[in-house]
MOPAC internal coordinates of N, CA, C and O (Angstrom, degrees):
PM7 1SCF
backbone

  N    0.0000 0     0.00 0     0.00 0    0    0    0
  C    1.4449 1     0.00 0     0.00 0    1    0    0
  C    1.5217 1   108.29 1     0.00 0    2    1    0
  O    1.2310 1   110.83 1   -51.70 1    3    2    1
  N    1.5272 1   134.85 1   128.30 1    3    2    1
  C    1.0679 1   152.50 1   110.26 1    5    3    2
  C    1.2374 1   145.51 1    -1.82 1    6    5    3
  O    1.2310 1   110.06 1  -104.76 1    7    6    5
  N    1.5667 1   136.27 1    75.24 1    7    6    5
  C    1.2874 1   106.27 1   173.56 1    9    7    6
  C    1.5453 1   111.05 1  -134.63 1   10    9    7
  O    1.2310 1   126.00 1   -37.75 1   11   10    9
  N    1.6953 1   106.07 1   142.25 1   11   10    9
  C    1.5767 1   119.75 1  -141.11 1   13   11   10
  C    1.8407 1    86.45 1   -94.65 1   14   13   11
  O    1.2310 1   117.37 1   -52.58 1   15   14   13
  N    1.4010 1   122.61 1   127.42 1   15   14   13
  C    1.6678 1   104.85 1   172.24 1   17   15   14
  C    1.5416 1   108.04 1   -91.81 1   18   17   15
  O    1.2310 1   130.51 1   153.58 1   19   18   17
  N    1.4643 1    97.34 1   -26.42 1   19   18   17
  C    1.7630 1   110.50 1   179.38 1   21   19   18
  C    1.7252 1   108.51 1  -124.04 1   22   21   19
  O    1.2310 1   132.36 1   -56.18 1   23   22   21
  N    1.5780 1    93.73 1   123.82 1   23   22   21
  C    1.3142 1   105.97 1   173.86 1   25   23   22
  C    1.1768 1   124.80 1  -118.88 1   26   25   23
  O    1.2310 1   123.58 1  -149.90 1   27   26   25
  N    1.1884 1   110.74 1    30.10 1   27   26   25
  C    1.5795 1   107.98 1  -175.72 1   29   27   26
  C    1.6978 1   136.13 1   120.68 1   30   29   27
  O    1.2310 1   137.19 1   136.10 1   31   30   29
  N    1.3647 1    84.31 1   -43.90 1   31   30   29
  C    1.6190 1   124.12 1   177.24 1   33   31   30
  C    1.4140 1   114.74 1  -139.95 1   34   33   31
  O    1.2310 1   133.68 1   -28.32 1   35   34   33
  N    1.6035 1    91.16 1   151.68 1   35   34   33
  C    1.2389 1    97.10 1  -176.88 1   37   35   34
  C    1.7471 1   121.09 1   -97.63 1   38   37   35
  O    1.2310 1   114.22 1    -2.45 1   39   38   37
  N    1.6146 1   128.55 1   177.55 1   39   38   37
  C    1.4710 1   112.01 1   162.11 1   41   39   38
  C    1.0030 1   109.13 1   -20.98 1   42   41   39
  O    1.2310 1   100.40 1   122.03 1   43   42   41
  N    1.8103 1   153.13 1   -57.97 1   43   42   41
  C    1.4072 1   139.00 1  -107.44 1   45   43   42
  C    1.6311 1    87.76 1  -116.43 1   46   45   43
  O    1.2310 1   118.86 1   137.83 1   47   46   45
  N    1.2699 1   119.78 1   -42.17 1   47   46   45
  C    1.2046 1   120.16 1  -176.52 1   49   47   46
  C    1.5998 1   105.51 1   137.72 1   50   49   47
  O    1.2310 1   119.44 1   172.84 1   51   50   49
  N    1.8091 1   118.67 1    -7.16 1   51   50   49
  C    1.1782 1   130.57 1  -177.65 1   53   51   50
  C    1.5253 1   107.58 1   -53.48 1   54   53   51
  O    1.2310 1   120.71 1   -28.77 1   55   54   53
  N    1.2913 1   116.24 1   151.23 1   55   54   53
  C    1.2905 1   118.98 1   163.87 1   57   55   54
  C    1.2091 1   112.83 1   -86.23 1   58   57   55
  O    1.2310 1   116.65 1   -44.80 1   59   58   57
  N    1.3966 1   123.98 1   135.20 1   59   58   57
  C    1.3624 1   106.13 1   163.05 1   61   59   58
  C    1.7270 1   103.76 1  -145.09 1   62   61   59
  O    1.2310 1   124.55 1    -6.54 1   63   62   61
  N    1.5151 1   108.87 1   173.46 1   63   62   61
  C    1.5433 1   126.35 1  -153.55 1   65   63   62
  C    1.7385 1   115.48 1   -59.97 1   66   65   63
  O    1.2310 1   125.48 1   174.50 1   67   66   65
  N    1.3489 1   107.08 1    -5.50 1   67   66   65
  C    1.6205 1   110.29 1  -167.82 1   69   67   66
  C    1.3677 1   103.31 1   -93.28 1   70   69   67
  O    1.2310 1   101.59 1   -60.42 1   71   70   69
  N    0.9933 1   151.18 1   119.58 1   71   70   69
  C    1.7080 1   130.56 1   130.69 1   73   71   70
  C    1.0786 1   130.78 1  -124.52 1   74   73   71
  O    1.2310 1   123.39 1   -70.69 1   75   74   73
  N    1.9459 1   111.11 1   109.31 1   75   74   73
  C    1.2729 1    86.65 1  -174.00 1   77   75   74
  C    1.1836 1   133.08 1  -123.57 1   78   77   75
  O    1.2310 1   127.05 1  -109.31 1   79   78   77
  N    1.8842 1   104.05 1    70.69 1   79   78   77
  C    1.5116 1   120.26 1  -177.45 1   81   79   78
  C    1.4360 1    98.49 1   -76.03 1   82   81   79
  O    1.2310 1   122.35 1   144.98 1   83   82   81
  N    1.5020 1   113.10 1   -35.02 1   83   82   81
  C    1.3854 1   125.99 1  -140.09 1   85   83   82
  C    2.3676 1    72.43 1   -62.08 1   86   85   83
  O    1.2310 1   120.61 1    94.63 1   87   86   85
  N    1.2601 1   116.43 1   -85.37 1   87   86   85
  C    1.4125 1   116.11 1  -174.36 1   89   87   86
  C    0.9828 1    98.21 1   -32.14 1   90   89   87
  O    1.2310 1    85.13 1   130.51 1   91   90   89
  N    1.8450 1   171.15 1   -49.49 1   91   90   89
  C    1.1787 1   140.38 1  -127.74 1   93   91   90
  C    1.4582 1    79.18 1  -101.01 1   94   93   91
  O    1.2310 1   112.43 1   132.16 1   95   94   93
  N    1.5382 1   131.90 1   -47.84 1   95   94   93
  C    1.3554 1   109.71 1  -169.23 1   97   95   94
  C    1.5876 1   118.62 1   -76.72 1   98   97   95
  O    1.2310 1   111.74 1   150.71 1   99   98   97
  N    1.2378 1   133.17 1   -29.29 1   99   98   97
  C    1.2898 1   115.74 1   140.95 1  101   99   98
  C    1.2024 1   138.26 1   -32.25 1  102  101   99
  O    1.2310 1   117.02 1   142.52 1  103  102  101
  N    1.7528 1   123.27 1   -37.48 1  103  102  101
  C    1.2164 1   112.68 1  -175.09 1  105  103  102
  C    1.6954 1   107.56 1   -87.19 1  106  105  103
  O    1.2310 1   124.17 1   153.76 1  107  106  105
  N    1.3386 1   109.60 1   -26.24 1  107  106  105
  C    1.4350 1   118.26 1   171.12 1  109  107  106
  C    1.1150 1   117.47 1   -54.77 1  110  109  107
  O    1.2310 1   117.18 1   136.22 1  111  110  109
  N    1.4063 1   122.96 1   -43.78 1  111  110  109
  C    1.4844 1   121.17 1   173.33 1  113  111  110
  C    1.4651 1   112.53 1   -37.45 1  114  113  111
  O    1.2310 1   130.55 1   101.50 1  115  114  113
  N    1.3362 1    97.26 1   -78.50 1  115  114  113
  C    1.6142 1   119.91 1   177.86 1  117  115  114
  C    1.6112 1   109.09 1   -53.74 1  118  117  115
  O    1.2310 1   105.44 1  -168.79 1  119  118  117
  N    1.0340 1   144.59 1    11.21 1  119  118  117
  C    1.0492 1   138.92 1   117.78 1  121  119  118
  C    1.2557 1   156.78 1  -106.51 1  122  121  119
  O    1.2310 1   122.70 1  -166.80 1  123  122  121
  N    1.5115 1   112.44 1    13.20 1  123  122  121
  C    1.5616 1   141.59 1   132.37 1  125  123  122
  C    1.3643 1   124.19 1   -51.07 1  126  125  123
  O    1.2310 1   124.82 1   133.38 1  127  126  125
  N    1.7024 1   108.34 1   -46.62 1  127  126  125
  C    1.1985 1   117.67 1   171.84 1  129  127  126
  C    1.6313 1   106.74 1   -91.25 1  130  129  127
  O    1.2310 1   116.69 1  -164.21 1  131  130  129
  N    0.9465 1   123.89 1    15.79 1  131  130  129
  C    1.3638 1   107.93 1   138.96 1  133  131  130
  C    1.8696 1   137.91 1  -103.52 1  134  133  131
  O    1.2310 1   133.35 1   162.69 1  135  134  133
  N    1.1502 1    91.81 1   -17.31 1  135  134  133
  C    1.6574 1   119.12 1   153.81 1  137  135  134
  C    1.1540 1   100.07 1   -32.97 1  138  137  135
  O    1.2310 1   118.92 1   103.12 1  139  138  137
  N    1.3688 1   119.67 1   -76.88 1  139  138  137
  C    1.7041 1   141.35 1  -124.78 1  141  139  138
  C    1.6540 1    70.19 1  -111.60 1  142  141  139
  O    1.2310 1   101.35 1  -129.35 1  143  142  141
  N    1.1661 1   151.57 1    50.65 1  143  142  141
  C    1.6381 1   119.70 1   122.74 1  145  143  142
  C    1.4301 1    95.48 1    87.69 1  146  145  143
  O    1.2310 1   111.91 1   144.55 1  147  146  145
  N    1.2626 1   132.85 1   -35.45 1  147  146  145
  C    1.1783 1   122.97 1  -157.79 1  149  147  146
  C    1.6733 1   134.57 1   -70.65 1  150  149  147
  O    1.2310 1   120.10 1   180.00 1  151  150  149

């Protein structure tokens, strides 16, 4: 399990410089594809 503290934006709706979905879905990949044999 995953959990993102910075996504991009803030409460307000600000953008700001962190996000770090972008790594959870990278690391998710690579561990789907290790599931699947691949």
């Amino acid at each position: 399990m995953a959990i993102a503290d910075e996504i991009g934006y803030d409460a307000t709706g600000k953008k700001i410089e962190t996000n770090e979905l972008d790594f959870i879905k990278q690391e998710l990949s690579r561990f789907i594809s290790q599931l699947e044999g691949e």
